[in-house]
Biopython code that builds the backbone (N, CA, C, O; Angstrom):
import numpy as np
from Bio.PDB.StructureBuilder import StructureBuilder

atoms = [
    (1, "UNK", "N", (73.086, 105.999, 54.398)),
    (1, "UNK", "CA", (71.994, 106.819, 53.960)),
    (1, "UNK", "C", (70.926, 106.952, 55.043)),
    (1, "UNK", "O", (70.511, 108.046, 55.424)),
    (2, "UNK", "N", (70.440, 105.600, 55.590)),
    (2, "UNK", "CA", (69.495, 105.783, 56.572)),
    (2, "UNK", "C", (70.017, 105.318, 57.761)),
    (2, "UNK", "O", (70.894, 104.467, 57.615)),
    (3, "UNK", "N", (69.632, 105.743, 59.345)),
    (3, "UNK", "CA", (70.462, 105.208, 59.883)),
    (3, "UNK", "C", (69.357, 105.433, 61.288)),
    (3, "UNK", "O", (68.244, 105.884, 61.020)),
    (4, "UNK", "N", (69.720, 105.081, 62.921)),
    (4, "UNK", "CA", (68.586, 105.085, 63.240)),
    (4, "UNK", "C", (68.724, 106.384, 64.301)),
    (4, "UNK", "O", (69.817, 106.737, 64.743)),
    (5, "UNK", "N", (67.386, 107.077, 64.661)),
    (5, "UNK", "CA", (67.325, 108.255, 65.086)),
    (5, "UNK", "C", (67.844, 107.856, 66.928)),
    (5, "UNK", "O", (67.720, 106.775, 67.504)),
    (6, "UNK", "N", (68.419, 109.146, 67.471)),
    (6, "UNK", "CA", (68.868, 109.251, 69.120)),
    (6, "UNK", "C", (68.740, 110.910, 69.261)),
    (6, "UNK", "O", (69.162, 111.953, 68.763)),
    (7, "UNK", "N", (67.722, 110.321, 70.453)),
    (7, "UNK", "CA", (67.814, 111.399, 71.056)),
    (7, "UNK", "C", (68.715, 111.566, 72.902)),
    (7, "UNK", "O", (68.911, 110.741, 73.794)),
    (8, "UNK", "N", (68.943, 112.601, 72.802)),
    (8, "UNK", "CA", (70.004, 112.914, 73.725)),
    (8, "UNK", "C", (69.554, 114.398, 74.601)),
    (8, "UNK", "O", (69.680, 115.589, 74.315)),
    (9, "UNK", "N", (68.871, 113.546, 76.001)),
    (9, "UNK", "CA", (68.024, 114.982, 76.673)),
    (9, "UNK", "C", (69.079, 115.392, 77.883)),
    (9, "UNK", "O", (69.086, 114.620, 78.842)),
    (10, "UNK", "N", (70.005, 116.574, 77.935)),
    (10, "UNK", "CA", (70.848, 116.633, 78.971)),
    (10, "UNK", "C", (69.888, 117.348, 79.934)),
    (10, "UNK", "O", (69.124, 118.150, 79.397)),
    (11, "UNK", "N", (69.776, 117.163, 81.552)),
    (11, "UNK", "CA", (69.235, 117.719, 82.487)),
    (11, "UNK", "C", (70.542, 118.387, 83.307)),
    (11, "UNK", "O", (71.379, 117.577, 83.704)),
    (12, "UNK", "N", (70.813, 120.055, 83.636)),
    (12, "UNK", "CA", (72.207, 119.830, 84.196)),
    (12, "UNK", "C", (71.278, 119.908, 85.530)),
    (12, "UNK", "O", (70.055, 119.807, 85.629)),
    (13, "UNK", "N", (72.410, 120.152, 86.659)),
    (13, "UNK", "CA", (72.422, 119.693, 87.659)),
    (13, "UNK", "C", (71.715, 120.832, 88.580)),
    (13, "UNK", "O", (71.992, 122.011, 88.359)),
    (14, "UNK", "N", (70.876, 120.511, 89.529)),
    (14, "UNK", "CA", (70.177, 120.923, 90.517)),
    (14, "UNK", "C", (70.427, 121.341, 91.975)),
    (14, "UNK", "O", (69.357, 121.007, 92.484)),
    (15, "UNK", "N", (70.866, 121.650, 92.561)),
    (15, "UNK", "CA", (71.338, 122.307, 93.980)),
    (15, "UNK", "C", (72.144, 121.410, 94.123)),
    (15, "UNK", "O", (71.553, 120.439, 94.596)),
    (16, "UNK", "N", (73.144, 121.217, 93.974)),
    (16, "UNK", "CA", (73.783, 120.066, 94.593)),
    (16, "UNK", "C", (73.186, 118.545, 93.983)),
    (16, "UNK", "O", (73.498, 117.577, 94.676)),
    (17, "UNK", "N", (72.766, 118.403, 93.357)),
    (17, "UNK", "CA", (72.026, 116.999, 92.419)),
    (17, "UNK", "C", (73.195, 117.096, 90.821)),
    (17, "UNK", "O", (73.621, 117.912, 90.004)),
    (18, "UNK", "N", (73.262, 115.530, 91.197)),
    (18, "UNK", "CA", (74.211, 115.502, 89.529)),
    (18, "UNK", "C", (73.712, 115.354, 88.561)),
    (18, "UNK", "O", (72.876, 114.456, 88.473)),
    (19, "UNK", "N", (74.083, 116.346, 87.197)),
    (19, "UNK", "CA", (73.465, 116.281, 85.826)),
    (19, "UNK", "C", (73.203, 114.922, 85.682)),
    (19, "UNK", "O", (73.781, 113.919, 86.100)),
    (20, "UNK", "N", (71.755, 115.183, 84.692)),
    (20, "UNK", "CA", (71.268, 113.204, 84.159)),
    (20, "UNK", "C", (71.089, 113.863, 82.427)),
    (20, "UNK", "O", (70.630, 114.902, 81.953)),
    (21, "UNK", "N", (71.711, 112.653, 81.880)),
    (21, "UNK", "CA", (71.374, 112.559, 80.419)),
    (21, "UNK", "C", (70.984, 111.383, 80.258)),
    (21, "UNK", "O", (71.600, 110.403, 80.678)),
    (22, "UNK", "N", (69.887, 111.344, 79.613)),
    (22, "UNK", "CA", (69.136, 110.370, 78.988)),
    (22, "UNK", "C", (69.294, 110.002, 77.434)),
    (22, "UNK", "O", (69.467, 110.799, 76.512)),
    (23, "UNK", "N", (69.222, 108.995, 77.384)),
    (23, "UNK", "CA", (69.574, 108.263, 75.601)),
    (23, "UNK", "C", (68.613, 107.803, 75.374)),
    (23, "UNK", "O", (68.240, 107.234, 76.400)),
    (24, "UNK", "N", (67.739, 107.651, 74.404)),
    (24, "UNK", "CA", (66.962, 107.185, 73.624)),
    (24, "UNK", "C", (67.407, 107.186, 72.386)),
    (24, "UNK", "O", (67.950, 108.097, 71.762)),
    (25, "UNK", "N", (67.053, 105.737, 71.954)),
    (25, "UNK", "CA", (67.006, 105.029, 70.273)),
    (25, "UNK", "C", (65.889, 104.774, 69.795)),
    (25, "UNK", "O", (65.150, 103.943, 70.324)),
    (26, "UNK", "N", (65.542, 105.483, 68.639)),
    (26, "UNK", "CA", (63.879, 105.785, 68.577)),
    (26, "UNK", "C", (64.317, 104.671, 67.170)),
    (26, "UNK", "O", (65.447, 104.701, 66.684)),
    (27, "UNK", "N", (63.201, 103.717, 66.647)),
    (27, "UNK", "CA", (62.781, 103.198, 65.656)),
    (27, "UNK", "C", (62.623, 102.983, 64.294)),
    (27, "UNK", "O", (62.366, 102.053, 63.529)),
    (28, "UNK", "N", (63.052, 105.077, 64.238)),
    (28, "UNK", "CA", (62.034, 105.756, 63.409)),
    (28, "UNK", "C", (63.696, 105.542, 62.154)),
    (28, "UNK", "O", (64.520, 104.975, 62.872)),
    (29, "UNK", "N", (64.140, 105.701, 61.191)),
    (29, "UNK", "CA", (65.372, 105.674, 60.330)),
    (29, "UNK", "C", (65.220, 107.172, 59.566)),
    (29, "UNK", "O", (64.224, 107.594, 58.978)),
    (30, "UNK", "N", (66.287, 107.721, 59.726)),
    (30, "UNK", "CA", (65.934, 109.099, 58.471)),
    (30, "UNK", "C", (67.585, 109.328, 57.821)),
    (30, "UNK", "O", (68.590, 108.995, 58.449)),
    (31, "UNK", "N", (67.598, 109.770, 56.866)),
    (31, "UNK", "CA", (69.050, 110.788, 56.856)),
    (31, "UNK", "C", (69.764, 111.127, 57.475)),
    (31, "UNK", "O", (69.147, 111.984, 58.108)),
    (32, "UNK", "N", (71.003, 111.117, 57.942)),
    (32, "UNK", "CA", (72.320, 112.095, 58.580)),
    (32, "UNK", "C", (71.902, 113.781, 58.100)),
    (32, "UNK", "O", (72.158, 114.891, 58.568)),
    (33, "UNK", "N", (71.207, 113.322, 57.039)),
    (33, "UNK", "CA", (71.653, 115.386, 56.755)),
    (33, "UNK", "C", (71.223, 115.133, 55.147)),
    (33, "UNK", "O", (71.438, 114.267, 54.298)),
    (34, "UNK", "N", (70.490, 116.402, 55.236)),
    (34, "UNK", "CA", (70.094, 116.476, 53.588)),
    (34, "UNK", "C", (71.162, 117.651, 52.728)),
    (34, "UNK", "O", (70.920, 118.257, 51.684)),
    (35, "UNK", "N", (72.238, 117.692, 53.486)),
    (35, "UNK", "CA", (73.013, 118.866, 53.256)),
    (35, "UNK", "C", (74.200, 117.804, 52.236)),
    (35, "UNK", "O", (74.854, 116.942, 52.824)),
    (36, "UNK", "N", (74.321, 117.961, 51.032)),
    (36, "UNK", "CA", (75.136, 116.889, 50.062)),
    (36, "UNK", "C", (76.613, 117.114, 50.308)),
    (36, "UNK", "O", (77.388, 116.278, 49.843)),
    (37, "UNK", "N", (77.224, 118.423, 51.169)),
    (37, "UNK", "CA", (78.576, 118.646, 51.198)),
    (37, "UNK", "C", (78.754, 117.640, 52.206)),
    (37, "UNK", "O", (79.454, 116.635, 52.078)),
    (38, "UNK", "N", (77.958, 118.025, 53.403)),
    (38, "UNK", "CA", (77.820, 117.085, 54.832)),
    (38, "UNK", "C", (78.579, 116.140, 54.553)),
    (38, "UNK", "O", (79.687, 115.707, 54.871)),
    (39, "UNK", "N", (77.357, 115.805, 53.580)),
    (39, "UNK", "CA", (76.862, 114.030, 53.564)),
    (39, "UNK", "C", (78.377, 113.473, 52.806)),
    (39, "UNK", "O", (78.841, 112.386, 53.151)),
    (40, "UNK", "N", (78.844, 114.043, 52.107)),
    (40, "UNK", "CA", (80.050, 113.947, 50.775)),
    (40, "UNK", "C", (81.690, 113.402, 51.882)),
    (40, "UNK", "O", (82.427, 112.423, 51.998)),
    (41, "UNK", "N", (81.502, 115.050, 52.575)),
    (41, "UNK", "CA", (82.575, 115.008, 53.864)),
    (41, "UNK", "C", (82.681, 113.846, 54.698)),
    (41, "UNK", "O", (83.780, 113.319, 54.874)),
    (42, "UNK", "N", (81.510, 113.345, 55.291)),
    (42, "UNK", "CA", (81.157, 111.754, 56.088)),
    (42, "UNK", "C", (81.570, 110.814, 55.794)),
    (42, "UNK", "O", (82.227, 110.109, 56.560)),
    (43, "UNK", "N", (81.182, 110.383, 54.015)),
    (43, "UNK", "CA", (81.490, 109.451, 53.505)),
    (43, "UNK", "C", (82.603, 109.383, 52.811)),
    (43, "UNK", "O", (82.775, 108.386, 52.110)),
    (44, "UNK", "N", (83.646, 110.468, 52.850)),
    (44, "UNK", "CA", (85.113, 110.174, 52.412)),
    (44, "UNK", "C", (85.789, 110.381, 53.477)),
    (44, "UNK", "O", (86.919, 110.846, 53.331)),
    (45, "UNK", "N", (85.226, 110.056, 55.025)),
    (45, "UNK", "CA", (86.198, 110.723, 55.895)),
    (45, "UNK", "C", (87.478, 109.139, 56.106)),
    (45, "UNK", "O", (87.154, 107.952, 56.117)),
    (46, "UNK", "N", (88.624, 109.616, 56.218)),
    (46, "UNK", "CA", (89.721, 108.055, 56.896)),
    (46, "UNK", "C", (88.732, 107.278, 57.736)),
    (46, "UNK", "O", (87.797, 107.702, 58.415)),
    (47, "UNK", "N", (89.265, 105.722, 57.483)),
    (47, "UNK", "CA", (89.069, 105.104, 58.427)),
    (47, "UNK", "C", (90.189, 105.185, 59.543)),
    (47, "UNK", "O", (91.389, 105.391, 59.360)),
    (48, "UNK", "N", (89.472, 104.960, 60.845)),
    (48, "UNK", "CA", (90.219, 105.267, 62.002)),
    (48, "UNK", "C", (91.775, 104.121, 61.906)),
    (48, "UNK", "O", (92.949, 104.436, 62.100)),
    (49, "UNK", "N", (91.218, 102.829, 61.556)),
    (49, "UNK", "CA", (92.771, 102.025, 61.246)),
    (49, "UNK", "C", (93.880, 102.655, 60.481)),
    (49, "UNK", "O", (95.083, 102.642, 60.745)),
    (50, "UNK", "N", (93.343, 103.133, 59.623)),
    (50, "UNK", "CA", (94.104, 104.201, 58.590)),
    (50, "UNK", "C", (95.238, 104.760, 59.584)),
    (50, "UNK", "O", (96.388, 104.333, 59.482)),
    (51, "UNK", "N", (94.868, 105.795, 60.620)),
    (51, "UNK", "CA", (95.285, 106.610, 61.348)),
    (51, "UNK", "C", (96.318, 105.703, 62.253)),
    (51, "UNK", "O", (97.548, 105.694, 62.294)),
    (52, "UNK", "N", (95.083, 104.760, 63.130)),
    (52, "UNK", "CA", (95.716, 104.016, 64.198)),
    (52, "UNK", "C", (95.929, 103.077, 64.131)),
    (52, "UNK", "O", (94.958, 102.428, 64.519)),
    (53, "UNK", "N", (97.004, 102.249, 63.727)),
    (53, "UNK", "CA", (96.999, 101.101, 62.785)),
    (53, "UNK", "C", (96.627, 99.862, 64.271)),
    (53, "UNK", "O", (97.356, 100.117, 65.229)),
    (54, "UNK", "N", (95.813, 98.860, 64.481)),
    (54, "UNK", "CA", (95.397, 97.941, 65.685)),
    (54, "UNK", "C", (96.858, 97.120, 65.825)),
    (54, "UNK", "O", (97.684, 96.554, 65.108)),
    (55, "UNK", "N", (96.676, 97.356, 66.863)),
    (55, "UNK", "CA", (98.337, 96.299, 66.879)),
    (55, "UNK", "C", (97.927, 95.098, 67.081)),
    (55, "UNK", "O", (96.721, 94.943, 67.273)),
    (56, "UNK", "N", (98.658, 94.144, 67.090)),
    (56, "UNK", "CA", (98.555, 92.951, 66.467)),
    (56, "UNK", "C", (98.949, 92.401, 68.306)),
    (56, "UNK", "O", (99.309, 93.117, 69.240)),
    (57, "UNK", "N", (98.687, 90.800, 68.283)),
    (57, "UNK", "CA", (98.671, 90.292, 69.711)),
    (57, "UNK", "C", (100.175, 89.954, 69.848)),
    (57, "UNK", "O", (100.362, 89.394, 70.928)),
    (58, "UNK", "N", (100.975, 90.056, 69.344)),
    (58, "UNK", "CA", (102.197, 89.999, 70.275)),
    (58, "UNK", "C", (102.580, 91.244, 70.765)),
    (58, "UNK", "O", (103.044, 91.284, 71.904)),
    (59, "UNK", "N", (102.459, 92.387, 70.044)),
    (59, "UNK", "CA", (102.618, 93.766, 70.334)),
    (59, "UNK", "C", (102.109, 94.163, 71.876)),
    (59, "UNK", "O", (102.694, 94.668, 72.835)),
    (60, "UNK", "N", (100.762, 93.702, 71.663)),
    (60, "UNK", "CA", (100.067, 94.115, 73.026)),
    (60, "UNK", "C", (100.747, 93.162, 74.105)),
    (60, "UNK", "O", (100.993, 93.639, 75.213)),
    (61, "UNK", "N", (101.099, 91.671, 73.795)),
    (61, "UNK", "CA", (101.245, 91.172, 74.604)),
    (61, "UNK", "C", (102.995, 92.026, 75.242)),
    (61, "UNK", "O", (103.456, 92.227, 76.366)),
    (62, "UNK", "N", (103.413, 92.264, 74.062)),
    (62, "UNK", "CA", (105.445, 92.856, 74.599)),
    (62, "UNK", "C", (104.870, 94.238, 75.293)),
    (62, "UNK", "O", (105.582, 94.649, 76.210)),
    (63, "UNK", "N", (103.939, 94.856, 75.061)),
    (63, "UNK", "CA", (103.692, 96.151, 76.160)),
    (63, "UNK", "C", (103.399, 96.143, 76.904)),
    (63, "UNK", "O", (103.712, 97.051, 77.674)),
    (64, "UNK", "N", (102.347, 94.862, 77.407)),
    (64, "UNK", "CA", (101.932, 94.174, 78.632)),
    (64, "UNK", "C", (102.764, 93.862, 79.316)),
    (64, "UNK", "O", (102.729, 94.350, 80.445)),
    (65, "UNK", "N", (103.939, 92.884, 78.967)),
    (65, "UNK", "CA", (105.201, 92.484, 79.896)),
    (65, "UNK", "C", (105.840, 93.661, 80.097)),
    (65, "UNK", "O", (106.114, 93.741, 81.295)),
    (66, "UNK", "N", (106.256, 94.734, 79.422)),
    (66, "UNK", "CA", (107.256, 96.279, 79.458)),
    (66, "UNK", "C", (106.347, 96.487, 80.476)),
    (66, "UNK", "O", (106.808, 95.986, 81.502)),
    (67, "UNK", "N", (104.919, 97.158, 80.730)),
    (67, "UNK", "CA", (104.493, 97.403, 81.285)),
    (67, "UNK", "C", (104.584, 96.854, 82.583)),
    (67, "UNK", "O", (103.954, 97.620, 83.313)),
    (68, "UNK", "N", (105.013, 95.984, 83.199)),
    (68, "UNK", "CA", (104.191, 94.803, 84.249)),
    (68, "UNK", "C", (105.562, 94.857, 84.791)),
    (68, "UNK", "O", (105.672, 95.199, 85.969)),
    (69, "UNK", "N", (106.655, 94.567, 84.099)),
    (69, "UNK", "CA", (107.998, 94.452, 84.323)),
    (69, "UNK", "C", (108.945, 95.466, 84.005)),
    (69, "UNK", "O", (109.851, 95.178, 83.223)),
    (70, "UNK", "N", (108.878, 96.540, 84.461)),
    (70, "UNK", "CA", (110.054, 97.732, 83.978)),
    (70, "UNK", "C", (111.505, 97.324, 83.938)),
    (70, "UNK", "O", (111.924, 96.199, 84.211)),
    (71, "UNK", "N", (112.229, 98.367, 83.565)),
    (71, "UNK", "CA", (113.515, 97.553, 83.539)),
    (71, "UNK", "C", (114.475, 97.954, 84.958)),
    (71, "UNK", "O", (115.510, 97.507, 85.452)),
    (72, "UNK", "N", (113.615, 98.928, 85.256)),
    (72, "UNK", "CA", (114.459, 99.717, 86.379)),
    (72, "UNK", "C", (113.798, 98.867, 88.271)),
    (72, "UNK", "O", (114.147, 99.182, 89.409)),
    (73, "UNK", "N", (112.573, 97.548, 87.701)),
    (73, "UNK", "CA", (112.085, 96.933, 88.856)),
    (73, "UNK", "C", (113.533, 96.526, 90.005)),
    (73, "UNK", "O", (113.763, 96.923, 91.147)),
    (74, "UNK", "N", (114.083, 95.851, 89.360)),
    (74, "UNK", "CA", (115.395, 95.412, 89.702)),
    (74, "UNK", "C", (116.421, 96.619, 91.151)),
    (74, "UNK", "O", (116.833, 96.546, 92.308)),
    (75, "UNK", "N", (116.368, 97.419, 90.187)),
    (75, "UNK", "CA", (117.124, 98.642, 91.391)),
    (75, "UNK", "C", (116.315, 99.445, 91.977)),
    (75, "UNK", "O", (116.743, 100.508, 92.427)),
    (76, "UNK", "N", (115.160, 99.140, 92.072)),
    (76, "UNK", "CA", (114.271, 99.593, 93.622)),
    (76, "UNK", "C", (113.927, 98.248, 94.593)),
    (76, "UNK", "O", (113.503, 98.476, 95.726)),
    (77, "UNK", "N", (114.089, 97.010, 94.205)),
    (77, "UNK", "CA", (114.175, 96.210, 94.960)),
    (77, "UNK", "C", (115.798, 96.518, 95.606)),
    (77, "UNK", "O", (116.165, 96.889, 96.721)),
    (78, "UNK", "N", (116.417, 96.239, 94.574)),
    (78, "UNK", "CA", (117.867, 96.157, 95.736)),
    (78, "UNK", "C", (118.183, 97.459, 96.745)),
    (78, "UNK", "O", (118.956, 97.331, 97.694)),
    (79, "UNK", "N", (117.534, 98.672, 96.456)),
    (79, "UNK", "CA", (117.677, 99.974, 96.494)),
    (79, "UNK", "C", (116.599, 100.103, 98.551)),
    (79, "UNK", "O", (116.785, 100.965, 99.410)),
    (80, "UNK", "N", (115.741, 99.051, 98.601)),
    (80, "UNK", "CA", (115.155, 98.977, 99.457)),
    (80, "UNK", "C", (114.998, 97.890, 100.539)),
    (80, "UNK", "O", (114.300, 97.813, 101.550)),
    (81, "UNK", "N", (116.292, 96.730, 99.709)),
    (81, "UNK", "CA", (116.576, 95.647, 101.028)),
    (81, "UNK", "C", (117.901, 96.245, 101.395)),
    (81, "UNK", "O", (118.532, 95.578, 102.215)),
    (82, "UNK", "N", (118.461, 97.339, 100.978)),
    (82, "UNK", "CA", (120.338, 97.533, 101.518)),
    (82, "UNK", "C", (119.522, 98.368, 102.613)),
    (82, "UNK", "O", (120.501, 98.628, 103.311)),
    (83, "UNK", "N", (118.389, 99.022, 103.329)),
    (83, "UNK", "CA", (118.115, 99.554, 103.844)),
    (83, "UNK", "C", (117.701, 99.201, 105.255)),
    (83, "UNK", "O", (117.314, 100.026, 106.082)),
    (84, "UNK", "N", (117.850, 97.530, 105.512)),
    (84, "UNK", "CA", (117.082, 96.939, 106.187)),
    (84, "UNK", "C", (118.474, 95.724, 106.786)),
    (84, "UNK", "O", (119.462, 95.478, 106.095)),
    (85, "UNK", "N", (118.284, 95.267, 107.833)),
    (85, "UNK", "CA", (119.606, 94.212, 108.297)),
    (85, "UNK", "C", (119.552, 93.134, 107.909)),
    (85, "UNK", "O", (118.555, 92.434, 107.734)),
    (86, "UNK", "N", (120.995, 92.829, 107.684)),
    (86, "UNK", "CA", (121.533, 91.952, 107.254)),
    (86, "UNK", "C", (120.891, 90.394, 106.940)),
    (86, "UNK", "O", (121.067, 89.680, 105.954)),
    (87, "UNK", "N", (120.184, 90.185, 108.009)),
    (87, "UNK", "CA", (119.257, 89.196, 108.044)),
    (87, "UNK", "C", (117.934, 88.948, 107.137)),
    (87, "UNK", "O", (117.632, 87.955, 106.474)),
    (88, "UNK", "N", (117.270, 90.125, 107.315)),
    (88, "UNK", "CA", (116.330, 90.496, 106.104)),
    (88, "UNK", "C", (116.649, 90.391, 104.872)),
    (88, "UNK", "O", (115.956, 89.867, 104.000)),
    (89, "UNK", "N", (117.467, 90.769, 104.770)),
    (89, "UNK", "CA", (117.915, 91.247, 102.908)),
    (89, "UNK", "C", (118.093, 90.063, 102.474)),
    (89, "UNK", "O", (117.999, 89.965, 101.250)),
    (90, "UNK", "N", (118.360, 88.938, 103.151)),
    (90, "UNK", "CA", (117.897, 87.573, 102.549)),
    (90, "UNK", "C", (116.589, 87.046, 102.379)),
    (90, "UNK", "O", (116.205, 86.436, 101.380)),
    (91, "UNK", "N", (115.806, 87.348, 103.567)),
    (91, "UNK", "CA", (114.571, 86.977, 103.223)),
    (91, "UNK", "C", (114.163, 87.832, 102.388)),
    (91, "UNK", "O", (113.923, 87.312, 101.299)),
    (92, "UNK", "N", (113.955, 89.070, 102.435)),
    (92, "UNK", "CA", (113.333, 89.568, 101.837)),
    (92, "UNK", "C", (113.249, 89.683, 100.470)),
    (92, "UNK", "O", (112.167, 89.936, 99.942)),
    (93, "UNK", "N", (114.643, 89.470, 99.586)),
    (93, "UNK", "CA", (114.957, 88.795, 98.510)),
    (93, "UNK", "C", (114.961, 88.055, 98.167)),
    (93, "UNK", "O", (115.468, 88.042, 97.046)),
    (94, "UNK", "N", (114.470, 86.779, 98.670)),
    (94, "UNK", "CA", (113.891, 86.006, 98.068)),
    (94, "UNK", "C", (112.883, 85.602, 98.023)),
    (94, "UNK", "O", (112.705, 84.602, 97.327)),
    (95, "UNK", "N", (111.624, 86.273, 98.835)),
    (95, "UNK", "CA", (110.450, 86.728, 98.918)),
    (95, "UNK", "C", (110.334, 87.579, 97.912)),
    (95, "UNK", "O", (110.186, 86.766, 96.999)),
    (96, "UNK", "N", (110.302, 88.398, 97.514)),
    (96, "UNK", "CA", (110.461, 89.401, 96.079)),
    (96, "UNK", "C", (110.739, 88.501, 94.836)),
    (96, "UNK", "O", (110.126, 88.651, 93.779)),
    (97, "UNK", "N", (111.584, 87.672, 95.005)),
    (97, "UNK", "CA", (112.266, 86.771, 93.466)),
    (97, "UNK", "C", (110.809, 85.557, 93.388)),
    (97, "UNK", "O", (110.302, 85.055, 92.385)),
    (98, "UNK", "N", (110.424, 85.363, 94.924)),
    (98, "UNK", "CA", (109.520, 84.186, 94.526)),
    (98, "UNK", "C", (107.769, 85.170, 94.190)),
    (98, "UNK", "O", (106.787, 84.601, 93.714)),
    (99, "UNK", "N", (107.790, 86.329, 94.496)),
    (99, "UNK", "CA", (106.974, 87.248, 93.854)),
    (99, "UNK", "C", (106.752, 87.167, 92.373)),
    (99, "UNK", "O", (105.795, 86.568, 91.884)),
    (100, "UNK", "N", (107.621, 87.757, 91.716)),
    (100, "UNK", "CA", (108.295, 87.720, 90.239)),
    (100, "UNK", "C", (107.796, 86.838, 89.914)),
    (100, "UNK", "O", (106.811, 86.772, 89.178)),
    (101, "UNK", "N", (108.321, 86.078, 90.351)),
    (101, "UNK", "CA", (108.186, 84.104, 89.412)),
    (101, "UNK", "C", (106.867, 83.886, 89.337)),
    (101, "UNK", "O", (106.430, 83.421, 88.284)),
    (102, "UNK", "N", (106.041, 84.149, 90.337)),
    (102, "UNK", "CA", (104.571, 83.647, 90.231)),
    (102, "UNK", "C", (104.038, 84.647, 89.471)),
    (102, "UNK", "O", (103.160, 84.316, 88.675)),
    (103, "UNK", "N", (104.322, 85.649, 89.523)),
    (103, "UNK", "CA", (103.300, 86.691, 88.424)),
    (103, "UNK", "C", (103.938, 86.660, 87.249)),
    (103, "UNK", "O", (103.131, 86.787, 86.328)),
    (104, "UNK", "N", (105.199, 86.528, 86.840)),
    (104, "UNK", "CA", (105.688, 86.265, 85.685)),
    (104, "UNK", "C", (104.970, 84.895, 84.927)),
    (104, "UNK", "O", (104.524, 84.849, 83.781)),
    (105, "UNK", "N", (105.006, 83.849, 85.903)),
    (105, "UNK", "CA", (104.407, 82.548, 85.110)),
    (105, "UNK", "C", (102.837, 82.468, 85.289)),
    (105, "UNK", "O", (102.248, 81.405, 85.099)),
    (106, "UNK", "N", (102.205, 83.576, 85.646)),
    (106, "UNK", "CA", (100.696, 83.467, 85.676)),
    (106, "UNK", "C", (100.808, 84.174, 84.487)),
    (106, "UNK", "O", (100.532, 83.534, 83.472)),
    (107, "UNK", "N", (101.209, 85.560, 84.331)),
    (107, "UNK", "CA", (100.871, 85.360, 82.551)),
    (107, "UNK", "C", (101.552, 85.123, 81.612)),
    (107, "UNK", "O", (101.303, 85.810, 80.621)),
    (108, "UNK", "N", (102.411, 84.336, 81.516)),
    (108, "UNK", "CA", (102.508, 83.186, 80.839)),
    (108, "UNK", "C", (101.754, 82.376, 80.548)),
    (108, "UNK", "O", (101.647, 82.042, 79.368)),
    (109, "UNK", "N", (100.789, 81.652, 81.804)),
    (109, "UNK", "CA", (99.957, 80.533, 81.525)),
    (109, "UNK", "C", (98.763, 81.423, 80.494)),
    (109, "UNK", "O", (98.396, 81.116, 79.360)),
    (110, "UNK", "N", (98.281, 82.760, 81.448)),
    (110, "UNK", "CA", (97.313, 83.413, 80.667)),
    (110, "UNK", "C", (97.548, 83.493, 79.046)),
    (110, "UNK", "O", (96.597, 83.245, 78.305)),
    (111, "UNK", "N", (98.807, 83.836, 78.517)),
    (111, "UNK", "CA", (98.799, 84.106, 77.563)),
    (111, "UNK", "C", (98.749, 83.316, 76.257)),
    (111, "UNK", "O", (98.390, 83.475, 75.090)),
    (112, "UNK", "N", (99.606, 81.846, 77.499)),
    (112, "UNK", "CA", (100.218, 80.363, 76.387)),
    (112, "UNK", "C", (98.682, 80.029, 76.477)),
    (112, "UNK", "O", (98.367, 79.273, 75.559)),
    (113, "UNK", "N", (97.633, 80.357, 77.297)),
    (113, "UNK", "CA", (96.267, 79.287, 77.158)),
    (113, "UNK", "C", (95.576, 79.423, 75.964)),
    (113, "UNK", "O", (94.588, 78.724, 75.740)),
]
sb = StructureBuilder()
sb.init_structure("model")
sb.init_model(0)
sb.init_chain("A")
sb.init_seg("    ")
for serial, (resi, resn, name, xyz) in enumerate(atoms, 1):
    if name == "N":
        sb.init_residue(resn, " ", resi, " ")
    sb.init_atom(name, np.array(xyz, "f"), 0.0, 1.0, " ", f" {name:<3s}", serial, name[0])
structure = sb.get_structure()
């Protein structure tokens, strides 16, 4: 019903100077709207969970690893030591595997903490 007043002063932009908007939260409490359809529409609108249901912490955590770890990581590593001699493609693979391991078990620790 009451809620608190903002004002919102946009300045656009000046020769080459970037637009400034200013926010102010004034004190003062009034109405959304004395208009009763408004007001009717507002207060039956969905809640946003409704829509977007919050995913839950393992969810985020399995999109985090998908994310971090694709499945296709695998064949651009091998795809970019067959490119390089014979000698390398050892180091360099196992420089890459000991990559993995440490960022794999850092969040792990992050996540098990």
């Amino acid at each position: 019903m009451n809620g608190r007043d903002i004002d919102v002063e946009f300045t656009p932009a000046e020769g080459g100077a970037f637009p400034k908007t200013a926010i102010r939260v004034k004190p003062n409490t009034s109405p959304a709207t004395e208009d009763k359809a408004i007001a009717e529409k507002v207060m039956n609108q969905p809640k946003i969970t409704d829509i977007f249901p919050e995913p839950t912490y393992e969810e985020l955590e399995t999109a985090l690893k998908e994310w971090m770890n694709p499945e296709n990581a695998d064949a651009d590593v091998e795809t970019n030591t067959t490119n390089t001699k014979a000698d390398n493609k050892e180091s360099k693979s196992e420089s890459n595997t000991e990559k993995k391991t440490d960022v794999a078990s850092a969040f792990n620790d992050l996540f098990n903490s």
